[in-house]
Each structure stands twice: as structure tokens, then as C-alpha cells.
C-alpha positions as a printed Julia matrix, in Angstrom:
122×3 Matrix{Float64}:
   0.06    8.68  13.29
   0.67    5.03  13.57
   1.89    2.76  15.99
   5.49    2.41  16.08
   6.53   -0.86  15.94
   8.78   -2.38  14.12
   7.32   -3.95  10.68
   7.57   -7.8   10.37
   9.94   -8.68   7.37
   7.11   -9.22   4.81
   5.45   -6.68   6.38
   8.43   -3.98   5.26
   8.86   -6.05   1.74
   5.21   -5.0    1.09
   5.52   -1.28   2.31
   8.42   -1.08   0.06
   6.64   -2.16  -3.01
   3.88    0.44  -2.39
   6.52    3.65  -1.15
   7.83    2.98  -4.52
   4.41    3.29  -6.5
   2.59    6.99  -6.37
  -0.67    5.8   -7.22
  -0.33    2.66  -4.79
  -0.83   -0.96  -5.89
  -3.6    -3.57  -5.75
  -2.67   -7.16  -3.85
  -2.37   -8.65  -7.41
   0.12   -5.96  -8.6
   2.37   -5.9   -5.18
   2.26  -10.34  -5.65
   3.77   -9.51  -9.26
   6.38   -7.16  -7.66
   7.16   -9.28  -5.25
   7.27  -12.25  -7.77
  11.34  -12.55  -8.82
  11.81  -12.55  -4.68
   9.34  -14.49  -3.47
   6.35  -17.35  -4.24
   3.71  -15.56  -2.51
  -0.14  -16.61  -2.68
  -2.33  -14.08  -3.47
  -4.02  -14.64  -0.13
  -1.03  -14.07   1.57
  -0.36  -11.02  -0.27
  -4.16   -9.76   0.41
  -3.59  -10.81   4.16
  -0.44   -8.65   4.61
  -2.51   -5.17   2.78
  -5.3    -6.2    4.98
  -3.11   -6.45   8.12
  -1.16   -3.08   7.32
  -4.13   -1.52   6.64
  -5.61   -2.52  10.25
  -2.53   -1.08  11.83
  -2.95    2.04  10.1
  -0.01    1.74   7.3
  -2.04    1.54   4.55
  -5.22    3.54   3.66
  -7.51    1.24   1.11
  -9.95    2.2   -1.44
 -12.53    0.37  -3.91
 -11.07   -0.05  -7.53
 -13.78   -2.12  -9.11
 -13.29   -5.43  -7.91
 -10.29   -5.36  -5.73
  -8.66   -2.9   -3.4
  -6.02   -0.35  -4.58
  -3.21   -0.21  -1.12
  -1.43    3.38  -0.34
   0.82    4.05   2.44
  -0.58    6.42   4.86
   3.07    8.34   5.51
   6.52    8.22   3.78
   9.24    5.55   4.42
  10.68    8.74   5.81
   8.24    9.47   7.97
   7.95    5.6    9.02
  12.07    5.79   9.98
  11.61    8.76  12.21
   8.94    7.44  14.1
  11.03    4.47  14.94
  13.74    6.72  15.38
  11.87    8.69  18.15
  10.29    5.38  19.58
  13.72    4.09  20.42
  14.82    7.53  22.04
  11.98    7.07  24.23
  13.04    3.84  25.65
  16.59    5.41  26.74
  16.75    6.36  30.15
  18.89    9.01  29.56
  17.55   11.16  26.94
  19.98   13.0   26.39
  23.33   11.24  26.54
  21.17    9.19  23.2
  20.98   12.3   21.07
  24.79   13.15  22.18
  25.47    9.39  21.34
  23.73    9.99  18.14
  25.06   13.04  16.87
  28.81   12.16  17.3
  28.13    8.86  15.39
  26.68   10.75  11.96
  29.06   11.69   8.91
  30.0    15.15   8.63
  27.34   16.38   5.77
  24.61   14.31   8.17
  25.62   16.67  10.93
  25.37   19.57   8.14
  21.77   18.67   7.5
  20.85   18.28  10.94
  22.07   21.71  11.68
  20.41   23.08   8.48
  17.31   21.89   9.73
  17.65   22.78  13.13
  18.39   26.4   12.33
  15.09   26.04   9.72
  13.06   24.9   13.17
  14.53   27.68  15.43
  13.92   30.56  13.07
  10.23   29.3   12.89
């Protein structure tokens, strides 16, 4: 996938905008998203897609004169890549999932075991 590392803050206010659009956004349409929150140039706007897109966020394709921005993986997917990244850096692999799992909610630990059973049975 991507590398995981953490997204810079305008960097996840960006991503945002586009996981919430199915057919993407252009720099011009995330700047107007963006507008009520922040005063963005367009060029910064631009710079940002064109920066995700190098780190392999975004995919990019022609739409007549500009570029139209789509994330390459859910903000799902995005979260448990981080998730994983951090459980790496533990030296003690395993004491961090048991740290983990006793700090969910009880219907968190109820989908994690519904999916776990899904994975075994496969």
C-alpha cells in the first residue's frame, strides 16, 4: 500500500474532503470545501493533491484542464495501517494487543470477535 506515516494536519484536512466525495474532487473543488475553515490558495491546495499523490494517497487523472484527486484506500484502511505501524514499534507484541483489547468497549470487543471468527473459518 502506502507508507505509513502519519498525515500532516492539512494533509488529513484534504484526505477528508476527498474520503467524503465518491467521484473525488479537483484542487478547485477541495479549496471550496475547505473554504468556511480555512483561506487556502489554490496553489497551496494543488501542492497538498500533488504531494499526496507523490506519497501514494491519492491516484490523479486528466479532467480537461485540471486534475480530478481520489484516495487510493479508505480512511479505514488508512487507520489500520497506522494502527499496525504503531504495533510494530512495541517491543512486546503481544502485551500491545492484550493492552489493546482490554481498553475497547464491550460491542468493539463483539466486532473484533465477529471478525476474528469470520478470519478463522476462512
Amino acid at each position: 500500500m502506502w507508507c505509513v506515516k502519519g498525515l500532516g494536519e492539512l494533509e488529513r484536512t484534504v484526505m477528508e474532503v476527498l474520503w467524503h466525495r465518491d467521484n473525488g474532487a479537483t484542487a478547485r473543488e477541495v479549496g471550496r470545501a475547505l473554504a468556511d475553515e480555512r483561506d487556502l490558495a489554490h496553489t497551496t491546495v494543488m501542492t497538498v493533491l500533488d504531494r499526496l499523490a507523490k506519497k501514494g494517497f491519492l491516484v490523479r487523472e486528466r479532467e480537461g484542464r485540471a486534475w480530478r484527486y481520489r484516495p487510493i484506500a479508505t480512511r479505514e484502511a488508512y487507520v489500520a495501517e497506522l494502527m499496525l505501524g504503531a504495533l510494530s514499534m512495541t517491543g512486546d507484541r503481544d502485551a500491545a494487543l492484550a493492552h489493546f483489547a482490554r481498553s475497547v468497549s464491550g460491542d468493539e470487543a463483539e466486532l473484533l470477535r465477529r471478525v476474528l471468527d469470520e478470519v478463522e473459518g476462512t
